[in-house]
Every structure is written in structure tokens, then in C-alpha cells.
C-alpha positions in Angstrom: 15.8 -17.6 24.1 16.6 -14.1 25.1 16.3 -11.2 22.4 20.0 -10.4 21.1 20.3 -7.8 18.1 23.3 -9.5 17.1 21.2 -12.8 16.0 17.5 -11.8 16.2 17.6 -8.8 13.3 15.4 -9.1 10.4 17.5 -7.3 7.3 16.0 -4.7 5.7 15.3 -5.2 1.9 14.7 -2.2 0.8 17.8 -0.4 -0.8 19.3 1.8 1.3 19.6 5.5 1.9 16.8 6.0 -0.5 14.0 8.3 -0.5 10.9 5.9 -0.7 8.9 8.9 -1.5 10.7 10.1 -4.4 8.3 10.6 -7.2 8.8 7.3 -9.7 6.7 3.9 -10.2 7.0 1.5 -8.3 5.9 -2.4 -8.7 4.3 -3.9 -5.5 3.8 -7.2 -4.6 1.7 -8.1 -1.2 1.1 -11.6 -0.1 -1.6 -13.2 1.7 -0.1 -15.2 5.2 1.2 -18.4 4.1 -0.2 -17.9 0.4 -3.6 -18.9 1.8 -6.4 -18.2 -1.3 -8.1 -15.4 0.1 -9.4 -13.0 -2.5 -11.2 -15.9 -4.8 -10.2 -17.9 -7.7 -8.7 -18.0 -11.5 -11.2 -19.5 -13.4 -10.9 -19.3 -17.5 -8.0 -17.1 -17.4 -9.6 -14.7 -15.5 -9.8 -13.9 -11.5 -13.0 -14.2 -9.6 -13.3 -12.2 -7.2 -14.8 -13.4 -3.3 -16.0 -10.8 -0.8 -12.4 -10.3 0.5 -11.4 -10.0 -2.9 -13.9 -7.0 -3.5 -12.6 -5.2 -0.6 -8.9 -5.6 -1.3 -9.9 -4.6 -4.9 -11.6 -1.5 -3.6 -9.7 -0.3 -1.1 -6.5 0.0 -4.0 -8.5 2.0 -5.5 -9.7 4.0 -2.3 -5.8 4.5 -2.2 -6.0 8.0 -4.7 -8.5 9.2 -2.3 -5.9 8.8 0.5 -2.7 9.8 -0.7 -2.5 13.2 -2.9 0.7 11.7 -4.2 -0.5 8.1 -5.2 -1.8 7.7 -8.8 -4.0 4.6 -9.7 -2.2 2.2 -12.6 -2.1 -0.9 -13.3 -3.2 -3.4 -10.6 -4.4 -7.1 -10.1 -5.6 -9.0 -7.0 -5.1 -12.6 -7.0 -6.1 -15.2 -5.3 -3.7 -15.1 -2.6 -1.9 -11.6 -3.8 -1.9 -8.8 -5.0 0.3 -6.9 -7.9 0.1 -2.7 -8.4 2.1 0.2 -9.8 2.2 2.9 -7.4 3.1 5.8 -9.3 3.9 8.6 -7.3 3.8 12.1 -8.4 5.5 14.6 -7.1 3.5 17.2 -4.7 6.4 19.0 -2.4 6.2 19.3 1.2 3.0 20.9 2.1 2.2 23.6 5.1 -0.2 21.4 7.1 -1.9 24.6 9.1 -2.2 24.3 12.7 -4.9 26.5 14.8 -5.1 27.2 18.3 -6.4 29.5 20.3 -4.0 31.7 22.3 -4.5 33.3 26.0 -6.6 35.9 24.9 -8.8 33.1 23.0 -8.3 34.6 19.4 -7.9 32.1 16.4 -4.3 32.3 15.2 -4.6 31.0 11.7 -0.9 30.1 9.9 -0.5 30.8 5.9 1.7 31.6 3.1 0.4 35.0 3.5 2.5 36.9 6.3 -0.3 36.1 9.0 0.7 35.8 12.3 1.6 32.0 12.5 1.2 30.3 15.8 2.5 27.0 14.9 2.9 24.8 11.5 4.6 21.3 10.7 5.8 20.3 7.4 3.8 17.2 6.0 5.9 15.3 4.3 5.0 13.1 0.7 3.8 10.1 2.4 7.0 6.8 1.4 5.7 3.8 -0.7 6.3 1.8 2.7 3.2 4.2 3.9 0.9 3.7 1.6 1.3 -0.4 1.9 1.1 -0.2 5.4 -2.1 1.9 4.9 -3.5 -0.4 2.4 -2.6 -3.9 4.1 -4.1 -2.4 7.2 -7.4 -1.3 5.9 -8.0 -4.5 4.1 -7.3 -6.5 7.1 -9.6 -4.4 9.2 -12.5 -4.8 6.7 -12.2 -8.5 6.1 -12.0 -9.1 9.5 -15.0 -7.8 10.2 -17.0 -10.5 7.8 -14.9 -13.1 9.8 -16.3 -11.4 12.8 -19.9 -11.2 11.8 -19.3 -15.0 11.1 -18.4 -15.9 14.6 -15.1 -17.3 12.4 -11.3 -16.8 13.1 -9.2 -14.9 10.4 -5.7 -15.1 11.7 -3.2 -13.0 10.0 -4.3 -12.0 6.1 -0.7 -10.5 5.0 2.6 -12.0 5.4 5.5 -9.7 6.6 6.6 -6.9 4.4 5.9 -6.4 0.9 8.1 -6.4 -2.3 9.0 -3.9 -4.3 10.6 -2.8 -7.4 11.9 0.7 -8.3 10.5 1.2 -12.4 13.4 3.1 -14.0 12.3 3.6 -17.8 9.5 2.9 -19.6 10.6 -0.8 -20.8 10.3 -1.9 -17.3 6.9 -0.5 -16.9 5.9 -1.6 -20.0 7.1 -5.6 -19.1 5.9 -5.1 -15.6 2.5 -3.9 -16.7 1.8 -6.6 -19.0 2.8 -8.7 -16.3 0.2 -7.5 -14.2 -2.6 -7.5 -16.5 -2.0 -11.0 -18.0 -1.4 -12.6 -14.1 -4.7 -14.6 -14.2 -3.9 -16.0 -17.9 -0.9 -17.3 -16.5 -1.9 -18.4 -13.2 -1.3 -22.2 -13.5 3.0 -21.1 -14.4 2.7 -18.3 -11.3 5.2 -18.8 -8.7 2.9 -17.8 -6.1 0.5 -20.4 -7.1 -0.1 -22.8 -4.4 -2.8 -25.6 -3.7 
């Protein structure tokens, strides 16, 4: 069947018009490709986790490093997801400086100081929908290569998208932490426990 946008759209669900970079906490959700058990195993009440579990585990953390914006917090890796609070703090638009060398090969450095500027961009607060992408793609690129050194097949680690949800006050992030943090206590009632 031929493409047509009128049928073939995926809808968005993120809420529209706003400003994913906004500073705020945010509760993630990423899931493995059909729920497959990935990162290890819940075993009493608390999650094991496998070498793919290690790297998704580490590379969340790796996240701080990555992002001047992000904020560690709360976070659990499951078997076959994972649940975090991105809290994002609120840095400004930065003056990413841009050197070049001009005809008459001189440096032309740009600052805040009245220097001669040759040519600067705005970096903008990377969106939540960044830092995800970021993440989801550094995992898959490490775990893949254990599947590689295996002469094994990975297939696709994460499903589609992500979910989030916007934390507005502190009851939210207090329900949504304890959430988190008691996950592998309460794996057996989880909805994304499968198998």
C-alpha cells in the first residue's frame, strides 16, 4: 500500500505547543521491543542486573555528564524497562563560540566581551525528547556490540517512543518516586510484567 498522510500518521503524544526543555521533572518510562527481558531479573524483591542491564544502568548515569541541564534522580532499570526522573534545571541559552580563520588567516575568537565576532549560534537547552533519544541510542549501541562479539542477532532493544509525565508539585514526585524505587518489590503486580 502506498504511503498516504491522511491514514499512515502516527499521533504525537506528547502535549502540544510545549516547551519539552522547560526546566521541571519529568517521569520517563522506556520499554524494551516487545517487552523482551533484557536487562536481567527480579529476584527477592530486588532487580538483578545482566550485562545489558549494567550498561543501561550506567549510561543513565553517564546522562549528567552529557546534558548540563539533566540532573540525576530517582531511577530503576527493570527487566524489560526502565523508570527515571529527569529533572531539568534551568541553564539559558548558551553562546556556543565558533572560530575560524579569516583571509588573512587570523583567529577570530567570539565572546561576551566586545571581540570581534566572526560567527556564533545559540545552543539551545537540549528537550527531554533529546536526552531519551540520546540515552536509547547509546545503550543500543553498547549492547549491541556484546551481541556482536557473540556472533548473535539483537534485533531492535527499544520499542517506539517513550512515555512521559510532566511532575507538577511535589506530591507527584513524591508518589512517582516511591514508585520507582519500590518497582522490583512489586514486580509480580507490574503491568509491564510479561513471561
Amino acid at each position: 500500500m502506498k504511503y498516504n498522510p491522511l491514514i499512515h500518521h502516527r499521533r504525537s503524544i506528547r502535549l502540544k505547543d510545549y516547551d519539552y526543555s522547560k526546566t521541571g521533572a519529568y517521569f520517563i518510562t522506556i520499554c524494551c521491543e516487545d517487552r523482551l527481558h533484557r536487562f536481567g531479573k527480579v529476584s527477592g524483591n530486588e532487580m538483578i542486573l545482566n550485562k545489558l542491564g549494567v550498561i543501561a544502568y550506567n549510561e543513565w548515569i553517564n546522562l549528567s555528564e552529557r546534558f548540563v541541564n539533566f540532573e540525576l534522580d530517582v531511577f530503576q532499570i527493570m527487566p524489560n524497562h526502565m523508570h527515571g526522573i529527569i529533572v531539568l534545571s534551568d541553564v539559558g541559552a548558551t553562546l556556543a563560540v565558533a572560530q575560524e580563520e579569516n583571509e588573512n588567516k587570523d583567529l577570530i575568537i567570539s565572546d561576551s566581551s566586545n571581540q570581534k565576532l566572526d560567527r556564533a549560534t545559540a545552543r539551545v537547552a537540549p528537550t527531554i525528547a533529546d536526552i531519551v533519544g540520546a540515552y536509547k541510542s547509546i545503550v543500543s549501541n553498547e549492547c549491541l556490540k556484546i551481541y556482536k562479539s557473540q556472533n548473535k542477532s539483537m534485533g531492535k532493544l527499544w520499542q517506539r517512543n517513550y512515555y512521559e509525565h510532566i511532575m507538577r508539585d511535589e506530591n507527584a514526585y513524591y508518589n512517582i518516586s516511591n514508585y520507582i524505587i519500590n518497582n522490583p518489590k512489586k514486580w509480580d503486580e507490574d503491568k509491564f510484567h510479561t513471561q
